[in-house]
C-alpha positions as CSV (number, residue, x, y, z in Angstrom):
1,X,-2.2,16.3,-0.5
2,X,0.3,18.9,1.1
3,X,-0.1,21.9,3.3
4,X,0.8,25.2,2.5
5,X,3.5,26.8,4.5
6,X,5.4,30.3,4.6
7,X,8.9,30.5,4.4
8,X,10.8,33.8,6.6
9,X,11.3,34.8,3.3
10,X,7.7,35.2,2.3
11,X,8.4,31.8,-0.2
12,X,5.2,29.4,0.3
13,X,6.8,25.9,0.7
14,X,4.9,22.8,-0.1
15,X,5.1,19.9,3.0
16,X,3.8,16.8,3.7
17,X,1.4,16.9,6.7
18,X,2.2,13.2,7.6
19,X,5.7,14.2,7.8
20,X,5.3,17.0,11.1
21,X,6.3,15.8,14.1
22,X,6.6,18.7,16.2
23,X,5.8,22.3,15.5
24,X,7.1,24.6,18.5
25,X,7.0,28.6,19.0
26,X,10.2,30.7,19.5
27,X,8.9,33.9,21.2
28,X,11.3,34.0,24.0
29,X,14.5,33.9,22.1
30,X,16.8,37.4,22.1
31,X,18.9,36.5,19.5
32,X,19.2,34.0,16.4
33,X,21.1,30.8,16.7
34,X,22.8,29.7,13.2
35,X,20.2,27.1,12.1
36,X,17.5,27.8,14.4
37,X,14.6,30.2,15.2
38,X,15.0,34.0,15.8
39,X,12.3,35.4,17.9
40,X,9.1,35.1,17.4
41,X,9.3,32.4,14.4
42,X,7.9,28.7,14.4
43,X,10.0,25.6,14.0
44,X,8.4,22.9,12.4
45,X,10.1,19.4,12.8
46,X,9.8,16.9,10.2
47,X,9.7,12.6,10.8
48,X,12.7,13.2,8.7
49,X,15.0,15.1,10.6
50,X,14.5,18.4,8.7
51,X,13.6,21.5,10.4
52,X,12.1,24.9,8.8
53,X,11.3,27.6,10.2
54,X,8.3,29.3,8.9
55,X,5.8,32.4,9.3
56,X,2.7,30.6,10.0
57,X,1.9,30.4,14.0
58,X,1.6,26.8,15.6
59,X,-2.7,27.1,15.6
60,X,-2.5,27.7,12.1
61,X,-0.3,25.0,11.0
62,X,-2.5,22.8,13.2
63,X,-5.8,23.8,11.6
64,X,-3.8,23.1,8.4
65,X,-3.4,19.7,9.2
66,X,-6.8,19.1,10.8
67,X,-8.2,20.4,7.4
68,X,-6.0,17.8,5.2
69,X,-6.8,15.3,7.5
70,X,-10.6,15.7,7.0
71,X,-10.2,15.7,3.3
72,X,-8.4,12.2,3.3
73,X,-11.4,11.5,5.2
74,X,-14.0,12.6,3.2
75,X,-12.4,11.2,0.2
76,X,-12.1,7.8,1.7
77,X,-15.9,8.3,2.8
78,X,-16.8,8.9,-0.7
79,X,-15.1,6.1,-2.2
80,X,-16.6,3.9,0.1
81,X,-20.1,4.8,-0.4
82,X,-19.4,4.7,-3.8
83,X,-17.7,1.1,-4.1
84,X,-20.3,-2.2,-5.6
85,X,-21.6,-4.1,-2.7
């Protein structure tokens, strides 16, 4: 399973919740940086070394994640109590 997040561009983008390592608000910013956030955006920073930058806020993304989380869980809660003993 993945989470759902928004591009700047309005383009929903596909990523591995595993894969976050970081996910840090730009509010403060005046200007862009070439390859960085513009103000008010969200950098996400992937195990990888990839950054995006995306629409969703930080809370959201983490709620996201929370969510997926609890699914693996519930699946592997379900396979268990459905395993021969």
């Amino acid at each position: 399973m993945m989470i759902t997040l928004r591009r700047l561009n309005g383009q929903e983008v596909l990523v591995n919740a595993d894969l976050i390592e970081t996910v840090e608000r730009h509010g403060d910013q005046r200007r862009a940086v070439a390859g960085e956030a513009s103000r008010g955006d969200t950098v996400v920073a992937l195990t990888t070394g990839n950054r995006m930058v995306v629409q969703d806020q930080p809370d959201a993304i983490r709620e996201k994640v929370l969510e997926y989380r609890s699914q693996i869980q519930a699946e592997a809660d379900r396979r268990r109590a459905a395993a021969p003993r």
